[in-house]
C-alpha positions in Angstrom: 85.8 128.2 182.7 86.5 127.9 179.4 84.0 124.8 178.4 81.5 126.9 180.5 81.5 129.6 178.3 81.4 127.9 175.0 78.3 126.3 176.3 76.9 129.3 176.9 77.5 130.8 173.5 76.4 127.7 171.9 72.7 128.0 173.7 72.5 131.7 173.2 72.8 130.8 169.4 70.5 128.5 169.2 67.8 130.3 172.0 68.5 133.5 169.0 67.3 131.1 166.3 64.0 130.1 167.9 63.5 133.7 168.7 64.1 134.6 164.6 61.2 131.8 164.5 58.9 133.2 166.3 59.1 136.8 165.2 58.8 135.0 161.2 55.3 134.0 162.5 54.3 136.5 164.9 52.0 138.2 162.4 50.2 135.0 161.5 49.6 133.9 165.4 50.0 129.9 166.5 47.9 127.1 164.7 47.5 124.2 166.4 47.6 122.2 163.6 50.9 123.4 162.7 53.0 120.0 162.8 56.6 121.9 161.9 56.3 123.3 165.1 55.3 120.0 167.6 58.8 119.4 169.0 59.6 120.5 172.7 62.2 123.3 172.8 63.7 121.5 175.2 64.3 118.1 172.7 65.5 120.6 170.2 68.4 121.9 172.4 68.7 118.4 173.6 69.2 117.9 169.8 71.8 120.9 169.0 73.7 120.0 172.1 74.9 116.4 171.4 75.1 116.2 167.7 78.5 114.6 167.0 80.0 116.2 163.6 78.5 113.3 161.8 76.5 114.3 158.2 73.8 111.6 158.9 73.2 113.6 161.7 73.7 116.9 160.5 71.0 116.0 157.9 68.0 115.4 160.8 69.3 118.8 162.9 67.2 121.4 163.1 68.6 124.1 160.6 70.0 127.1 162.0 73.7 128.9 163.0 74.8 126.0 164.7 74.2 123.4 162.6 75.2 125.3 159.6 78.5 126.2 161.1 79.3 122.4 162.0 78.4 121.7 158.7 80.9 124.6 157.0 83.6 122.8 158.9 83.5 119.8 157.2 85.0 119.9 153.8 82.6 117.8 151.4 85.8 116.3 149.4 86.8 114.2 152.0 83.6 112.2 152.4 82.3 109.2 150.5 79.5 109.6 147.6 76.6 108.6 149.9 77.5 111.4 152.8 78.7 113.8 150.2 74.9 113.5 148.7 73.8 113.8 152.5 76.0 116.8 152.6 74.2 118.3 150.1 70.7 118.0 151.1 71.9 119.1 154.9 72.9 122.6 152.7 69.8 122.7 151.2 68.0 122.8 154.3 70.1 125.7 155.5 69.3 127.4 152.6 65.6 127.1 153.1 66.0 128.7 156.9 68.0 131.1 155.3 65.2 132.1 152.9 62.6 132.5 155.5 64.9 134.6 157.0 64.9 136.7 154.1 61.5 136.6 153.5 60.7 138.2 156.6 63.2 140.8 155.8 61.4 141.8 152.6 58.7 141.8 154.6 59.5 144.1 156.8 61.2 146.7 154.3 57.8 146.4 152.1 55.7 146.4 154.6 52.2 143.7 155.5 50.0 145.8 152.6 50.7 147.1 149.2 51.3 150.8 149.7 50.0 153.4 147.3 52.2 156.9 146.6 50.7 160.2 146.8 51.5 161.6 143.0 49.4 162.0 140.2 51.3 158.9 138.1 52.3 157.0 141.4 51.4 152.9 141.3 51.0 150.7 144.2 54.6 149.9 146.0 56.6 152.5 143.7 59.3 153.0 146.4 59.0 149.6 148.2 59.4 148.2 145.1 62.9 150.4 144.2 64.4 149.5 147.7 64.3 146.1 147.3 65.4 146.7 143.4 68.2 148.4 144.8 69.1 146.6 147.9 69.3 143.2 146.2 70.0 144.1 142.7 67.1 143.2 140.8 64.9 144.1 138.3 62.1 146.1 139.5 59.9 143.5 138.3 61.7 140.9 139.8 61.5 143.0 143.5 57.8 143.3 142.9 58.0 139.3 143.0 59.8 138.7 145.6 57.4 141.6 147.4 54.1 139.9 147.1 55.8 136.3 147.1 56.6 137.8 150.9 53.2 138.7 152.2 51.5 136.1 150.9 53.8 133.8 152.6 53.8 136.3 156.0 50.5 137.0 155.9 48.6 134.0 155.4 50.7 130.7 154.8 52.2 129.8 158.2 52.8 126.4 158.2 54.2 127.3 154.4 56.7 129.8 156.3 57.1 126.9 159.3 57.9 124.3 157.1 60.6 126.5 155.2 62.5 127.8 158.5 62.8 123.7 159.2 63.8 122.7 155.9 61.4 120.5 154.9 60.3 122.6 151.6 63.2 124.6 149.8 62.3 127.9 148.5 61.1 127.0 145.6 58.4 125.1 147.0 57.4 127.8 149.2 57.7 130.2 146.0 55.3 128.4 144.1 52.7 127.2 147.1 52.7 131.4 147.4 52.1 132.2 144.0 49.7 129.7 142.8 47.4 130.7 146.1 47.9 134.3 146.1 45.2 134.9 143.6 42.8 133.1 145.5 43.3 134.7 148.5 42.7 137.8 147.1 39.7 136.2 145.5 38.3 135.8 149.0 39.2 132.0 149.3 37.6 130.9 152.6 40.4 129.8 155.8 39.5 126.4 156.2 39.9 125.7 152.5 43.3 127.3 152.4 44.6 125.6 155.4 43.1 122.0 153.6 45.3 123.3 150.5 48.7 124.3 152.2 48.3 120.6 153.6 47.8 118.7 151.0 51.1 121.0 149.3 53.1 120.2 151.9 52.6 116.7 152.2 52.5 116.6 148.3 56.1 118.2 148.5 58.1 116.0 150.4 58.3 113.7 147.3 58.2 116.0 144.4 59.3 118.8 142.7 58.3 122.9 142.7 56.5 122.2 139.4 54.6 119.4 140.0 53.6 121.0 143.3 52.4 124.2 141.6 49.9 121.8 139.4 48.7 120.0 142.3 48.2 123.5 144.4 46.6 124.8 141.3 44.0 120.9 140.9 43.2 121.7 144.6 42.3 125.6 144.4 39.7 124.2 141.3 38.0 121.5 143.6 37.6 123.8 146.5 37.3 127.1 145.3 35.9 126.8 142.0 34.3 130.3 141.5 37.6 131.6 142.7 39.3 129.5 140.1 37.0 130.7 137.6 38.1 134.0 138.1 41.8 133.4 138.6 41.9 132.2 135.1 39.5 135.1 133.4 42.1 137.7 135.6 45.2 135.5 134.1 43.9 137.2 130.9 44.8 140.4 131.7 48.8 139.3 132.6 49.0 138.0 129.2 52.9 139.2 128.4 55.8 138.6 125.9 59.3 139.1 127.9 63.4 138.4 126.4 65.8 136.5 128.7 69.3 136.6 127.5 70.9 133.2 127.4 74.5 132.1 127.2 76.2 131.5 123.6 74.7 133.6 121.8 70.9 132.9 122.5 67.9 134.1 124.3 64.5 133.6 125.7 61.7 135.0 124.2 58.6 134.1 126.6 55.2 134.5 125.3 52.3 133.9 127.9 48.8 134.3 125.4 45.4 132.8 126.2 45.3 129.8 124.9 43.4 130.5 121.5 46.3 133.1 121.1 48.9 130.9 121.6 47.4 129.0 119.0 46.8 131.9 116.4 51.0 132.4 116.5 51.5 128.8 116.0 49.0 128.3 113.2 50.9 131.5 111.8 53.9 130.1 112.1 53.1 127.1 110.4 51.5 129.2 107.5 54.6 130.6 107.1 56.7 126.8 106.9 54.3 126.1 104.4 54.4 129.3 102.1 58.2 128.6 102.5 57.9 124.7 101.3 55.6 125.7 98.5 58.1 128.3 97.5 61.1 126.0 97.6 59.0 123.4 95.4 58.7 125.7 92.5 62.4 126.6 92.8 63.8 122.9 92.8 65.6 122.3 89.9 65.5 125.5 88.8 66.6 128.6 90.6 67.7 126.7 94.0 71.2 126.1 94.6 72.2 122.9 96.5 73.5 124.4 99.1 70.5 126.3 100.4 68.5 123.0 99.7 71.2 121.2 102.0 70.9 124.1 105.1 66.9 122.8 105.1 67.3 119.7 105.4 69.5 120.0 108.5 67.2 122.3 110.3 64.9 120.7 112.5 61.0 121.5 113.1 61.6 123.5 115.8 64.5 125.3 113.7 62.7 125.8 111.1 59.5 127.3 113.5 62.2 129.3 115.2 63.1 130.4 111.9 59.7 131.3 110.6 58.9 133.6 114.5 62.0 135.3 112.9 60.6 136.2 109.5 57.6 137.0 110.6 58.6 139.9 112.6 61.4 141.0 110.3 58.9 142.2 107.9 56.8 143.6 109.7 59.9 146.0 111.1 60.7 146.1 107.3 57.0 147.9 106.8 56.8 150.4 109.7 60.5 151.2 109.4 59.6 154.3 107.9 56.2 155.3 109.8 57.3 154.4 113.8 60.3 156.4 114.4 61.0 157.3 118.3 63.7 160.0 118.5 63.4 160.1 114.5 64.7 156.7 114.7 62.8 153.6 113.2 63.2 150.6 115.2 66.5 148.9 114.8 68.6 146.2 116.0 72.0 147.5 116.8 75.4 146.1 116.5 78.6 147.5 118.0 81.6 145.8 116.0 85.6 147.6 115.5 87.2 148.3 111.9 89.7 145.6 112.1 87.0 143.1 113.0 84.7 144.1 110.1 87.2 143.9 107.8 88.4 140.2 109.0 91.7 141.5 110.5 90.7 140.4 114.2 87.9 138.2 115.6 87.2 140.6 118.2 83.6 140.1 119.2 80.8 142.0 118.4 78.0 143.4 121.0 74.7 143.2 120.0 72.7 145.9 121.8 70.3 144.7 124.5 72.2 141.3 124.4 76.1 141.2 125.0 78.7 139.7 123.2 78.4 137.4 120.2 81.3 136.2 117.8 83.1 138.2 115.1 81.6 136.0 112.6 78.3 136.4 113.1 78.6 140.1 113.8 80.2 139.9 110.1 77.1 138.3 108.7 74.7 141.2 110.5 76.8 143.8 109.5 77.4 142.7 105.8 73.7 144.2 104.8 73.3 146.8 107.6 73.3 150.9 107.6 76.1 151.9 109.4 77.0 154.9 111.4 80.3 155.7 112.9 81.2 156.2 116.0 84.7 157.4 118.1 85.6 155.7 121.6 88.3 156.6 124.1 90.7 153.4 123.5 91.2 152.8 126.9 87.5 152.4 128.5 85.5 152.6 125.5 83.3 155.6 126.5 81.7 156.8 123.6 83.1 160.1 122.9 81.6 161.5 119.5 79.5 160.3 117.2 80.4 161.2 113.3 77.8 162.3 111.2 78.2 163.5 107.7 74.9 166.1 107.7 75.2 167.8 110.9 71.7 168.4 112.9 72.5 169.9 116.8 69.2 168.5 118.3 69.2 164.9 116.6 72.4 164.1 117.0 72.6 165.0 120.6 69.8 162.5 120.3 71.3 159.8 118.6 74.9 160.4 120.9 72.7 160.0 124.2 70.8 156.8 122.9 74.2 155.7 121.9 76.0 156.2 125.1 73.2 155.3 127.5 71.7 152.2 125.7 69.2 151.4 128.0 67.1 153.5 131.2 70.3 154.8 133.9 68.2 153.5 136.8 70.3 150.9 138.2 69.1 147.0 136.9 66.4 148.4 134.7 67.3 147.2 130.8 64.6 149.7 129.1 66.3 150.2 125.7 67.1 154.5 125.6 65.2 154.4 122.3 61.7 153.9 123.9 62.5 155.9 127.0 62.5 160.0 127.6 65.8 162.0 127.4 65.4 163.7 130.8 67.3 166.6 132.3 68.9 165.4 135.4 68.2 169.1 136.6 65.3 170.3 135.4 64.8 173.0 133.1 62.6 174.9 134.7 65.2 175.0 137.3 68.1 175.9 135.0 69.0 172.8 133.9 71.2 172.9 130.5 70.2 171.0 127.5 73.9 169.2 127.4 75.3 166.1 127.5 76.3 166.0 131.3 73.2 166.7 132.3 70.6 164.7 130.0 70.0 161.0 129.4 67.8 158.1 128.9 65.4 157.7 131.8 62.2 154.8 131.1 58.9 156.8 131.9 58.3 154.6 135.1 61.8 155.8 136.5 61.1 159.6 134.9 57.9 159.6 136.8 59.9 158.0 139.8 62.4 161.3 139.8 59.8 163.3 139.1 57.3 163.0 141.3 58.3 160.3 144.0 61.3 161.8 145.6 64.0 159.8 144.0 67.2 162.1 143.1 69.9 161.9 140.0 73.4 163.2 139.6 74.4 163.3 136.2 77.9 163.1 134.8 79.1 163.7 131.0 80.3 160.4 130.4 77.2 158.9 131.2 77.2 157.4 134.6 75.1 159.0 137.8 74.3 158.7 141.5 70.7 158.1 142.1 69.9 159.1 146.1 66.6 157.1 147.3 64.1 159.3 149.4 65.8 157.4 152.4 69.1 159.1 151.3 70.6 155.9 149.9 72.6 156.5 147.3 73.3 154.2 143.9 75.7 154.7 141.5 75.5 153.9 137.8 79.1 154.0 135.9 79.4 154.8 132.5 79.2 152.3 130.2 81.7 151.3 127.8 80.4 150.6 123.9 82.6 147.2 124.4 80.8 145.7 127.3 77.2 144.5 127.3 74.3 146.3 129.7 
């Protein structure tokens, strides 16, 4: 009785994973050109019944609950380099049924078609976009990603979304087969001609990577689609963006994506500035140069020494509208957080730059040595901010400059808006007696204040900073206060 009934669960998993399958591509019907889908269901149980707990084997299985759960029982330490490596790639396949799992998830919480709210200052997928933000964690941005990379694969890449749930392409082959066509499906791009291109990206992808399979997807959109590659590339235009990625030790990203005469306008600036610098340093040698800034040159590299110059460059301009651009009466800064005893070299606590996180006590020495600095009081135990010290006192500004302090960036939970360039909101309006006090104001980015506002999204605001947003769902998000020690 007993082997009878394991049986019997073992078949109702697997019957549930073909049924996941075919609701995945129930909105795109059957192709029968669809080659992920040519084996019996009968073989396939055939398969999942007698696979021995063997990795080889495990490798070739068709990816779902059982497999993966023969494969978490094995543990990867006791097997020999070649099946450890086999191991792997038997994982990697799990993860890719996983991800069209998910996809049809986000699919189904976004819905088939971009939606559009019914406010005055409402975009396309305002509140999809926020649940998914909120349900996963992301940047709103990021959601809106994951969103359209959904329906495009849903909606028009079957064998795409047929090849993932087999494990034949990860999910980053599937990400970038659905972005580099989605632009050309919206363009119009005819079926036959898409089907030829998911194809030829399939087949291209079983011996290369995401990247070299967005190049090739992009070569075969320009040979049979070329008016809809023309205008993919005059729309690219209009995405043209610069965006900041914060990387570990004490680095980040900055991203610029320009048309390419742009691209090459910063560059040739940049190398204007290298040379104004070399022609300066020439009439300084031997006079006014001291060796040791002569030897810090000749250890930085090219791309140093451009990374350098990018630096410059926009330091003086902030140096010329420091006086004339001045949001909340406060000219565009970068900030540093950094205690007494560190400043004064008595600990090597470190600093936190604003908008970034931590970076070392020395470095946060070197920013502060030429800096403006304001003072500011913290409870010792969390770090709240509790008061900032002024020595001219000015009720409305420096409620200003405490909520910018304490909130740092938008409340809405993952967005990273710094509180300078957003609104200082009442959580309550005033029209509805709201008070003008630190419990219930603070920094709200004007997509998020529009989002309160007019698209049903509700805030609870507390004095130390943190809130509970409630979605129009009645799902509710908190944000906690945040200390001045930790980054955001």
């Amino acid at each position: 009785m007993g082997k009878t009934l394991s049986v019997t669960v073992e078949k109702i998993l697997f019957h549930s994973e073909l049924l996941a399958r075919s609701i995945l591509f129930s909105r795109v019907g059957t192709n029968p050109h669809n080659h992920a889908m040519s084996t019996s269901p009968a073989a396939l149980v055939h398969d999942q019944m007698d696979i021995p707990s063997d990795v080889a084997l495990l490798l070739a299985a068709v990816p779902g609950i059982h497999t993966l759960t023969k494969l978490i029982a094995i543990d990867p330490f006791t097997l020999n380099t070649q099946d450890r490596i086999d191991y792997l790639t038997a994982f990697e396949r799990q993860c890719s049924w996983v991800s069209a799992l998910q996809q049809r998830a986000i699919f189904a919480v976004a819905g088939a078609n971009p939606s559009e709210g019914g406010g005055p200052f409402s975009g396309v997928d305002e509140t999809e976009r926020e649940d998914i933000s909120t349900a996963l964690r992301l940047a709103p941005a990021t959601a809106q990603n994951r969103i359209d990379i959904a329906r495009t694969l849903v909606n028009f890449l079957p064998n795409t979304c047929a090849a993932l749930a087999t494990g034949e392409i990860s999910a980053a082959h599937a990400t970038v087969i659905a972005k580099e066509t989605s632009s050309a499906i919206r363009d119009g791009l005819p079926e036959f001609a898409l089907y030829e291109i998911e194809q030829k990206a399939l087949a291209f992808a079983e011996f290369h990577t995401p990247g070299q399979v967005a190049n090739q997807v992009r070569n075969s959109i320009a040979h049979f689609a070329p008016e809809e590659f023309e205008e993919t590339v005059t729309r690219a235009e209009s995405m043209r963006r610069v965006s900041c990625y914060n990387d570990a030790d004490g680095m980040s990203t900055i991203v610029a994506i320009l048309p390419a005469a742009d691209a090459q306008i910063v560059m040739s600036a940049i190398e204007a500035h290298l040379l104004l610098e070399k022609n300066s340093d020439a009439k300084m040698v031997g006079a006014d140069a001291s060796r040791s800034d002569r030897d810090i040159d000749m250890h930085r590299s090219i791309d140093m020494q451009r990374a350098d110059a990018l630096t410059a460059i926009c330091e003086k301009f902030l140096a010329l509208t420091s006086e004339s651009l001045t949001p909340h009466r406060r000219p565009l800064t970068v900030n540093l957080t950094i205690d007494l005893p560190t400043l004064l070299g008595l600990a090597e606590n470190p600093g936190h730059l604003a908008g970034y996180g931590a970076i070392p006590a020395s470095v946060a020495r070197e920013l502060a040595s030429d800096a403006r600095w304001r003072r500011f009081i913290t409870e010792p135990q969390t770090g709240n901010l509790l008061d900032l010290g002024r020595e001219s006192y000015e009720p409305p500004q420096a409620l200003k400059d405490f909520l910018i302090a304490r909130d740092r960036t938008c409340r809405f939970p993952g967005c990273r808006r710094s509180a300078l360039l957003s609104d200082l909101d009442h959580a309550q309006s005033w029209e509805s007696g709201g008070s003008t006090s630190l419990e219930n104001l603070g920094a709200l980015c004007r997509r998020h204040h529009r989002l309160k506002t007019h698209d049903g999204w509700k805030i609870e605001s507390f004095g130390d900073g943190s809130c509970t947003w409630t979605s129009p769902h009645g799902k509710e998000f908190f944000t906690p206060a945040r200390s001045m020690n930790a980054p955001v």
